[in-house]
N, C-alpha and C positions, 0 to 999 in steps of 0.2 A: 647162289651163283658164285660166289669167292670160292666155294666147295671145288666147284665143276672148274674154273681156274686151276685153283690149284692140281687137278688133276693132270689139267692138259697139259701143266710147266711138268709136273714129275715124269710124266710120262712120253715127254716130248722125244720126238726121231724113234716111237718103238711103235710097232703096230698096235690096233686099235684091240684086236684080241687077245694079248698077250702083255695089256695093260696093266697094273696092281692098283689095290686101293690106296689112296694116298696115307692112310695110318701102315700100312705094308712098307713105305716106303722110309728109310733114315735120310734127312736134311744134314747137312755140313754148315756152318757157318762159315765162308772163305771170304768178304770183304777186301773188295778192290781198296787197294793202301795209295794208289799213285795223285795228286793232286791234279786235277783238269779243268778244263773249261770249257763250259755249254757252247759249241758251234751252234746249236740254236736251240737258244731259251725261249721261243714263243711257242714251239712243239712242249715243250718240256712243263707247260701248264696244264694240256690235254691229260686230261682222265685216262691211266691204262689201262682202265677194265674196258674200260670205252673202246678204247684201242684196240686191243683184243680180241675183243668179240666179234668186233667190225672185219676184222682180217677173218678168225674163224669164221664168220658166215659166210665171206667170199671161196673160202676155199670150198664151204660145203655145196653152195651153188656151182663152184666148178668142177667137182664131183660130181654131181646132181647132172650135168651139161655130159658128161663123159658116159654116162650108160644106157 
């Protein structure tokens, strides 16, 4: 599953066909430098894979609804 993740972050805003594998692809390290604060740190405990996936099935249901 972190696999299929990380595909979908490399690949993100590019068609589904025209996808690469994610060893195809080169990572940048760029680390935001600015100091912040959590507007909200009770979201911020939530699991992102969790997150994630939850959002891609919504979208793939809203596909699924469109054909």
């Amino acid at each position: 599953m972190p696999r299929q993740l990380e595909a979908f972050a490399m690949n993100y805003g590019v068609p589904m066909q025209r996808w690469l594998p994610t060893d195809a692809n080169t990572l940048v390290e760029d680390p935001f430098l600015r100091d912040f604060t959590l507007r909200y740190p009770k979201e911020a405990t939530l699991d992102p894979l969790a997150v994630v996936l939850r959002h891609v099935e919504r979208l793939l249901r809203a596909d699924g609804a469109a054909r």
